[in-house]
C-alpha positions, 0 to 999 in steps of 0.5 A, spaced: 365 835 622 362 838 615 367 843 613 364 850 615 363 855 610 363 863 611 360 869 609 365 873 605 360 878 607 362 887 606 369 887 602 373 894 606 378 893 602 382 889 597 380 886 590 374 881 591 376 876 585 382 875 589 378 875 596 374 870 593 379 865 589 383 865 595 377 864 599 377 858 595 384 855 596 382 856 603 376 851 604 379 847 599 385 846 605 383 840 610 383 842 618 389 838 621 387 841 628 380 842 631 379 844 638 371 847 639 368 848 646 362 845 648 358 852 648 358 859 645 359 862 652 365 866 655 371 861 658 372 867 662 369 871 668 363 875 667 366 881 671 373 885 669 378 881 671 386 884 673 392 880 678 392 880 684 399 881 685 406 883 681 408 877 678 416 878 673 418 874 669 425 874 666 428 871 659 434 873 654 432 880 651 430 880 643 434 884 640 439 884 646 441 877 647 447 879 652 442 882 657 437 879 661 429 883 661 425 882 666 417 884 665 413 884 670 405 883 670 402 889 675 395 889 677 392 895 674 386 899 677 384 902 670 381 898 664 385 895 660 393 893 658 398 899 659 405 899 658 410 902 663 417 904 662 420 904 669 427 907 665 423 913 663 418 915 668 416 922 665 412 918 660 406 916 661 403 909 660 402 906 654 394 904 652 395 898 648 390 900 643 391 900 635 391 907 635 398 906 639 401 901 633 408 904 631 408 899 626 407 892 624 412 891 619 416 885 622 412 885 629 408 889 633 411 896 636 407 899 640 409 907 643 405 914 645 409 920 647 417 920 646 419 917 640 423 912 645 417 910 649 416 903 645 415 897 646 418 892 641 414 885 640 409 885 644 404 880 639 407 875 645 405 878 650 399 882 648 395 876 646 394 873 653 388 878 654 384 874 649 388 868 651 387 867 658 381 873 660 386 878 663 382 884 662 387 890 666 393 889 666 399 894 667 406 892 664 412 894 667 419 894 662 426 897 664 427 897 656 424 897 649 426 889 648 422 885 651 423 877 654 424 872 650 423 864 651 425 857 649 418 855 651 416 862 648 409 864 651 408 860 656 413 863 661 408 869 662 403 865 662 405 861 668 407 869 670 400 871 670 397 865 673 403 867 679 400 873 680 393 870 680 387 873 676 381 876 681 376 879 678 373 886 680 366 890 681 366 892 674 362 886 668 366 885 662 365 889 656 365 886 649 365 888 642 364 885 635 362 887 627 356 889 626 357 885 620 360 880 615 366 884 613 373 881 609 380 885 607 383 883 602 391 883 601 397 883 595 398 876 595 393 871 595 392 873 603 385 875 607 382 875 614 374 875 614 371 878 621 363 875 622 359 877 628 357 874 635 352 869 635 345 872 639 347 871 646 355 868 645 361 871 648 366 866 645 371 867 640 373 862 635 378 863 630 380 859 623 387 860 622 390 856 615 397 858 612 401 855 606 408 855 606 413 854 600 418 850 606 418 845 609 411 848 613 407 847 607 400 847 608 396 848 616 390 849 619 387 849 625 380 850 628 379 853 635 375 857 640 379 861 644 379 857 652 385 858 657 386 851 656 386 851 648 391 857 649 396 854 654 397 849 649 398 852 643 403 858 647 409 853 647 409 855 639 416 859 636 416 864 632 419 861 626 424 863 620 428 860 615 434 860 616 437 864 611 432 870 615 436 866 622 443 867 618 442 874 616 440 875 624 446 873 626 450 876 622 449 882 617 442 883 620 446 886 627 447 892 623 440 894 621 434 894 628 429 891 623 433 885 623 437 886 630 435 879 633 440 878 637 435 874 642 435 868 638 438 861 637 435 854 635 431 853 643 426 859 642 425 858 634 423 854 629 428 855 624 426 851 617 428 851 610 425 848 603 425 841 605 427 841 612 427 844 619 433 846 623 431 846 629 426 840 632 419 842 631 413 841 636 405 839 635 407 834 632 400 832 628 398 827 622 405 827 618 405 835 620 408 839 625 402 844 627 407 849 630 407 854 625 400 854 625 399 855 632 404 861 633 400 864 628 393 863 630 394 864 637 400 869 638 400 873 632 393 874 630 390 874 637 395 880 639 392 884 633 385 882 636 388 885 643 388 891 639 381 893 641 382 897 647 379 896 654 374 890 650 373 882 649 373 881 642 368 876 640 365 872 634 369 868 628 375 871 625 377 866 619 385 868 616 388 866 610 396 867 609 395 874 612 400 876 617 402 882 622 400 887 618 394 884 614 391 883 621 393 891 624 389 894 618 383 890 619 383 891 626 385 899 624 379 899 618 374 896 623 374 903 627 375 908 621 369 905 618 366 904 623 364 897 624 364 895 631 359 894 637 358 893 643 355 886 644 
């Protein structure tokens, strides 16, 4: 296929010469991956949808690896994804919204009330929304430290699909930018956000990275289906192994580092010239798992962010990161760049 050319569009922030050079690299690195649909239109149900049932799963804490964390999907009569803390039933539900991002340093914290009344990581958990066509969900945790999994998200998926999604009275409501928009980060990073097409109700991502690892140079070109999204859930959050090695030792001191979770099943661990784990998405030479777990868990998470709504359109990301995507996200509101579509 011609490869596809974006506008830059409105620059919110960061440096438009580095936007622009960056953009550069971007188009200049090949597409290792396409999976297009065959229409703009929504892969979803035009009606909101929620569970029909609870469905838990159950996996190896985060950051407690000695303890067993059970999540559990709930149907949920109010728009949107909350977050319930069982331990602590004085707190009200957590709405997954951006104005509720504690902080994106390593991964995404969610919190509202009590400062012990949070959820760490929940990227993997939050992405199913845009993923999978979930629209209101509640989710009840006994702890901070969320499941992990050696098949990272699929286990919630196949959860969800357990719990079986219906649909409710209500039609789906969707948002987009009114506008071509790019932000701009410190090292060569960029994410441009272009508006729904007239009368599309599909997202569509194109998503490189570029690693100076084994990783090297990755990108995919995909619009968000179930089945697009179940694919790529299998894809680990993936570290170097001096970051895995800090974890298991000296990292336990400190909670940013604190994974006490991983091990070589649930990430991919890499080094400059080789990983130390077996790769997965093995693709023309490549292993497309880094670019997959970046595309789909990572950046459709900080789509999630937007409330009650579908986020729609095409969200092109360079080198960006958690908190790249948080600030977008954040910027889009504070000035004011979303519509209904």
């Amino acid at each position: 296929m011609e490869m596809p050319d974006y506008k830059i569009g409105r620059i919110v922030f960061g440096s438009a010469a580095a936007i622009a050079a960056a953009y550069e690299s971007f188009r200049a690195q090949p597409i290792d991956e396409t999976r297009l649909a065959a229409t703009r239109q929504s892969p979803f149900s035009a009606k909101r949808t929620t569970l029909a049932q609870e469905a838990p799963v159950a996996g190896v804490g985060t950051f407690e690896g000695s303890r067993k964390q059970t999540l559990t999907f709930a149907p949920s009569a109010k728009p949107g994804w909350w977050i319930r803390r069982m331990d602590q039933p004085e707190q009200l539900d957590t709405f997954v919204d951006i104005a509720n991002l504690w902080t994106s340093a390593q991964n995404l914290v969610l919190r509202s009330g009590s400062e012990h009344n949070y959820l760490r990581m929940v990227e993997h958990i939050i992405a199913l929304k845009n993923g999978i066509g979930l629209d209101d969900v509640v989710l009840k945790v006994n702890s901070g430290d969320p499941p992990l999994f050696d098949q990272s998200s699929l286990p919630l998926i196949k959860a969800v699909e357990h719990g079986r999604i219906v649909e409710k009275a209500d039609d789906a409501t969707y948002v987009t930018v009114k506008e071509p928009v790019a932000f701009g980060g410190r090292r060569g990073d960029f994410l441009l956000f272009l508006p729904a097409e007239d009368g599309a109700r599909s997202l569509r991502i194109d998503c490189a990275i570029r690693w100076n690892t084994v990783i090297g140079s990755q990108r995919v070109l995909f619009d968000a289906t179930p089945e697009t999204f179940r694919y790529a859930a299998l894809a680990r959050t993936n570290a170097t192994r001096k970051q895995y090695l800090l974890a298991k030792t000296v990292g336990k001191l400190f909670a940013a580092t604190r994974n006490w979770g991983y091990n070589e099943r649930n990430i991919l661990i890499h080094g400059r010239k080789r990983f130390y784990t077996e790769p997965r998405f093995p693709l023309g030479g490549k292993f497309l798992e880094p670019v997959w777990h970046r595309a789909t868990l990572d950046l459709m998470a900080a789509l999630a962010l937007t409330g009650p709504h579908r986020f729609i359109g095409t969200v092109v990301s360079y080198r960006a990161g958690h908190t790249l995507d948080c600030d977008a996200v954040r910027a889009l509101y504070r000035n004011d760049l979303l519509t209904y579509a």
